[in-house]
C-alpha positions in Angstrom: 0.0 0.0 0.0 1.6 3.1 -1.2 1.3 5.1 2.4 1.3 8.5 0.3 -2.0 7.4 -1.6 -3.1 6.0 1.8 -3.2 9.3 3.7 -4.7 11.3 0.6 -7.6 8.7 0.5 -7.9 9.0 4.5 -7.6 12.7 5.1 -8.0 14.5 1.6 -11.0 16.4 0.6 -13.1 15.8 -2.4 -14.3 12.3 -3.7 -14.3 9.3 -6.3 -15.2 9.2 -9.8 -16.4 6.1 -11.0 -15.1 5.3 -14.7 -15.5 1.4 -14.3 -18.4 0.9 -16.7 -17.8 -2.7 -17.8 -18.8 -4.6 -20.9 -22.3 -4.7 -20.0 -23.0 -1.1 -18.9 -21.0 0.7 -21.5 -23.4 1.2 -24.0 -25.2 2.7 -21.8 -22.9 4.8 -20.8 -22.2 5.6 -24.6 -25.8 6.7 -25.4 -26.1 8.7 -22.4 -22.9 10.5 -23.8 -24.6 10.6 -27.0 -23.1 8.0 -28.9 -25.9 5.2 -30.1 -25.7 1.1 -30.6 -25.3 1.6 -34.3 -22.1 3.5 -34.1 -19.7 0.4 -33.5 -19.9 -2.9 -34.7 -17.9 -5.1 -32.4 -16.7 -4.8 -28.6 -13.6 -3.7 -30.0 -14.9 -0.3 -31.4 -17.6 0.3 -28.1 -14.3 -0.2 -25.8 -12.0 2.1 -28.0 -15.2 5.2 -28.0 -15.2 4.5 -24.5 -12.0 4.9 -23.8 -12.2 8.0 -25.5 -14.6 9.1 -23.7 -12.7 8.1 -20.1 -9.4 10.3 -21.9 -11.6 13.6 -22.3 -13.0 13.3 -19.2 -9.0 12.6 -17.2 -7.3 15.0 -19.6 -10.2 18.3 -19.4 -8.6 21.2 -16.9 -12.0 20.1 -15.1 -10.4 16.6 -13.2 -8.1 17.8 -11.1 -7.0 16.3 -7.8 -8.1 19.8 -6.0 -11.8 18.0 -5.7 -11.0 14.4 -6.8 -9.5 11.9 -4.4 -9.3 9.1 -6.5 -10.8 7.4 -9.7 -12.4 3.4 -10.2 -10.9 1.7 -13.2 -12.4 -0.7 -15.5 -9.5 -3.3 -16.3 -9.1 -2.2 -19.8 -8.6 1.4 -19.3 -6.1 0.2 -16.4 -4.0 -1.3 -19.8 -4.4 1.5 -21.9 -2.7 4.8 -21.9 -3.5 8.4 -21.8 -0.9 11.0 -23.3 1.5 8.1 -23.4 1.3 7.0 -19.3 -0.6 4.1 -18.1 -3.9 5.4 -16.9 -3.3 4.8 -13.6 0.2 6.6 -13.8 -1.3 9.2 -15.1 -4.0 10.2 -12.8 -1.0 10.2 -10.3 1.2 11.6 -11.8 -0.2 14.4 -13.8 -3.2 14.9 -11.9 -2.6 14.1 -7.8 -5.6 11.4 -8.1 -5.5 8.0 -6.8 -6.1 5.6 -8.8 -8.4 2.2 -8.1 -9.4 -0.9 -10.5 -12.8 -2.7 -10.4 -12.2 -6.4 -10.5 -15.6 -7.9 -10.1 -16.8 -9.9 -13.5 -20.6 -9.0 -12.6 -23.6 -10.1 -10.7 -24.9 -13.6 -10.2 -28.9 -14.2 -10.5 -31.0 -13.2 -7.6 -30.8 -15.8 -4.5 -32.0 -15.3 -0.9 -32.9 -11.5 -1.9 -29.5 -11.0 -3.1 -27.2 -10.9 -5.7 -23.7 -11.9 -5.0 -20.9 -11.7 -7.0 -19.9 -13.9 -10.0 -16.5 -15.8 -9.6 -13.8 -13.5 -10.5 -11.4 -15.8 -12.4 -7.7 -15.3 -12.5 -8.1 -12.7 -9.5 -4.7 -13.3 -8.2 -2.8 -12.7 -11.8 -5.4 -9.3 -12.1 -4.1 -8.2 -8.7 -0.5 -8.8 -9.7 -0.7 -6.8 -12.8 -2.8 -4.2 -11.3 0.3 -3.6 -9.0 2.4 -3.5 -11.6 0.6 -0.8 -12.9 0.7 1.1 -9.5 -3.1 0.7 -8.3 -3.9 1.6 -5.3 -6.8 -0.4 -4.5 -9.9 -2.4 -6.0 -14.0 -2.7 -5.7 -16.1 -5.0 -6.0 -19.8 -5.0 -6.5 -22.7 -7.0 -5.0 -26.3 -5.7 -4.3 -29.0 -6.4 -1.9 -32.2 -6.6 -3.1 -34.6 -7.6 -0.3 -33.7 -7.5 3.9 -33.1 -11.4 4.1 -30.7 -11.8 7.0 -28.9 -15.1 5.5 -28.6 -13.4 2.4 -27.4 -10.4 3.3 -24.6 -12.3 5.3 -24.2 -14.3 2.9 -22.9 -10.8 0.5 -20.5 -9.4 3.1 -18.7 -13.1 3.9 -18.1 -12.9 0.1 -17.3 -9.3 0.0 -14.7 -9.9 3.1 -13.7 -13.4 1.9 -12.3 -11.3 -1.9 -11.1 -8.6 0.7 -8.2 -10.6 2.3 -7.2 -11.8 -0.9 -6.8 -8.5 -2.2 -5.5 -7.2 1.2 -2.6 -9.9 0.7 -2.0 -8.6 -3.1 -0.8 -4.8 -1.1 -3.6 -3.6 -2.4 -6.5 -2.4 -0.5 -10.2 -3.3 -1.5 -13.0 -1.6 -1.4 -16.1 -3.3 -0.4 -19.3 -2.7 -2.3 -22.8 -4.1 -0.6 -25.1 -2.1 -2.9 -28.4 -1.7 -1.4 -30.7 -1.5 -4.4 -32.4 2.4 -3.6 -36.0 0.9 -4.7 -36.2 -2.1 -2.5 -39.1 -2.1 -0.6 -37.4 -2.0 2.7 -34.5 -0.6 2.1 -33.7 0.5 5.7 -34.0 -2.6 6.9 -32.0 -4.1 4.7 -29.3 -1.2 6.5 -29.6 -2.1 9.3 -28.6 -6.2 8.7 -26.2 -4.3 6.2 -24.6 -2.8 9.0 -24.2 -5.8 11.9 -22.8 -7.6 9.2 -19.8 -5.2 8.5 -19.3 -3.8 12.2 -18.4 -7.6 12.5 -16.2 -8.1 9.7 -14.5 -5.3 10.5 -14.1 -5.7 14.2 -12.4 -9.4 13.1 -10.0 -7.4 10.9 -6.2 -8.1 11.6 -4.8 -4.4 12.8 -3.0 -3.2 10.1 -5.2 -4.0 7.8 -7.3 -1.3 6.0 -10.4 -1.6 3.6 -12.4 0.9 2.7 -16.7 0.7 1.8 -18.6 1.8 -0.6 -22.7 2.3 0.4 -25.9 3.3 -0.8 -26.8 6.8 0.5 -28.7 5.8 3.4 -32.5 6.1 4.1 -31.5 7.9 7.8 -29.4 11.1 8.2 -25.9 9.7 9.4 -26.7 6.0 9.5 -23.0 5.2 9.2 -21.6 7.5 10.9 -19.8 4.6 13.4 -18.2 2.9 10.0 -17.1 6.2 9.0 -15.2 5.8 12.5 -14.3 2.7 12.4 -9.9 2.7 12.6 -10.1 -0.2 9.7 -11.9 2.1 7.4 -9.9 4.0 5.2 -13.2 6.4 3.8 -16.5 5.2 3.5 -17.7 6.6 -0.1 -21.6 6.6 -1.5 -22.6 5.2 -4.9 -25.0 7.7 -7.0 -27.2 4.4 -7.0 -30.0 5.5 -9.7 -30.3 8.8 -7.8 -30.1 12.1 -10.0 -27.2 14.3 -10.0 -29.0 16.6 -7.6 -30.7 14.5 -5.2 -27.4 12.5 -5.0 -25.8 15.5 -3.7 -28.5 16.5 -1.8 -29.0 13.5 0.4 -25.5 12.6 0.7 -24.6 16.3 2.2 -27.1 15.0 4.4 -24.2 12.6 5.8 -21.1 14.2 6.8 -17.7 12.1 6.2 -19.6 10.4 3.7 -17.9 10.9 0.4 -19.4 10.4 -3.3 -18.0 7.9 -5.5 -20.4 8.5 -8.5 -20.1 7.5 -12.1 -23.6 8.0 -13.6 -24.2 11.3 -11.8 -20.8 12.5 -12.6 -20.6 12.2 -16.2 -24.7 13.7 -16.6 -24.9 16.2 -19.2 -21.5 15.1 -20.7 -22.0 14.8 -24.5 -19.6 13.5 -27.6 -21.1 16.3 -29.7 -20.3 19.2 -27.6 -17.3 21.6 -27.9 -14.5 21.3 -25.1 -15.5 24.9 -23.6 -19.0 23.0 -23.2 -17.8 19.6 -21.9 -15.7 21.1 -19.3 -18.0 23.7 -18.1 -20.4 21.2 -17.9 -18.1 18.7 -16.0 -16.4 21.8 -13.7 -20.5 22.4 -12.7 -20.3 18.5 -11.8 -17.4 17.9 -10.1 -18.6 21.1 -7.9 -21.4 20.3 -6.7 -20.6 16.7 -6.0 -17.4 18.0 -4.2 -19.7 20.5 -2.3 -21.4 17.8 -1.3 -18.7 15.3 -0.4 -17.0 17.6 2.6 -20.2 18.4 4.4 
């Protein structure tokens, strides 16, 4: 764990952006940036326009590390380069931003009102060559759909299981239990949500850090005690469906809790517009979300 990095995620002001879109949310991502199905035939071309898209949004005068902390990596922008550096080199290098890689490979069906991860394959090589590329850390995805006790343990043994593994690699991970923000009882689902971390985290080996990454939650400072916890690194909130603007609104609601969007950050970001437009559009973004982030 590079102990530089470490203390800018722990103590730093501003948050995460999220460019992890993976193969089956990027064209999603692509449309909402205003480039349609029909302009790439293969996965080849959508990960090259995407890619672009990640460089304008890195490179614009607008991403800088005075309001970003750190940035979530999908594993193919980790390989490629921007300006000539490794991505993750060069958010470090040229911009002060930490830089992290998601290594999940996606969700697995809905069991016991959950959805837990899919086996990540070759994890250990992946961590090897993320260090190689000087990553800081990882996440890893899992959501909750309904407040089932067993299932909701189920998702954080997982989530911790991955954790020491990636702990072990030097890198640290950060562990994503997304509460889906429609479930019917969502708060509930909090509330096993946190039991089940508080004793992960309590069980943690001292000296080891891991950082989480949340749902906004339904009550006002609901996590306040993980934000305290002295294994957590930074507790950080996922945009989850949520606007731009209620985002910000509920989680300056929270104080400590950070934003770590990706949807919400890149909203009103278009291929078509100039680069006076884009960044103006993405200096209104980052703003506000980094208004929001040191309440």
């Amino acid at each position: 764990m590079n102990g530089k990095q470490a203390e800018r995620i722990r103590t730093g002001k501003g948050f995460l952006a999220a460019l992890d879109q993976s193969g089956g949310s990027t064209p999603k991502a692509l449309e909402h940036y205003g480039i349609s199905r029909d302009a790439y035939a293969n996965d080849e071309e959508m990960f090259d326009l995407v890619h672009l898209m990640r460089t304008r949004i890195v490179t614009s005068p607008a991403f800088t590390g005075e309001y970003i902390l750190g940035a979530i990596l999908f594993e193919q922008t980790m390989d490629r380069k921007v300006e000539g550096l490794f991505t993750g080199d060069y958010l470090w290098q040229k911009k002060g931003i930490v830089p992290f890689l998601k290594v999940d490979k996606g969700l697995a069906a809905l069991e016991g009102g959950v959805q837990m991860m899919k086996p990540i394959d070759g994890l250990d090589a992946l961590l090897k060559r993320a260090a190689e590329r000087n990553i800081f850390g990882t996440k890893m995805r899992s959501v909750i759909q309904q407040a089932v006790p067993e299932g909701i343990a189920n998702i954080v043994d997982q989530q911790f299981m991955l954790g020491k593994q990636i702990s072990d690699a030097g890198l640290v991970p950060i562990i994503e239990p997304e509460v889906d923000i429609h479930s019917a009882d969502k708060m509930q689902s909090e509330l096993l949500l946190k039991q089940q971390l508080l004793k992960h985290l309590d069980a943690l080996d001292e000296g080891t850090s891991v950082m989480l990454k949340l749902s906004i939650p339904s009550e006002d400072g609901f996590y306040a005690d993980l934000i305290r916890h002295p294994r957590v690194l930074r507790v950080v909130a996922l945009s989850g469906g949520y606007s731009q603007a209620e985002a910000d609104e509920r989680l300056a609601r929270n104080p400590g809790l950070i934003a770590s969007f990706s949807r919400a950050l890149a909203e009103g970001l278009s291929a078509g517009q100039t680069d006076e437009q884009f960044n103006e559009t993405l200096v209104a973004s980052i703003r506000n979300i980094y208004a929001a982030s040191i309440t």
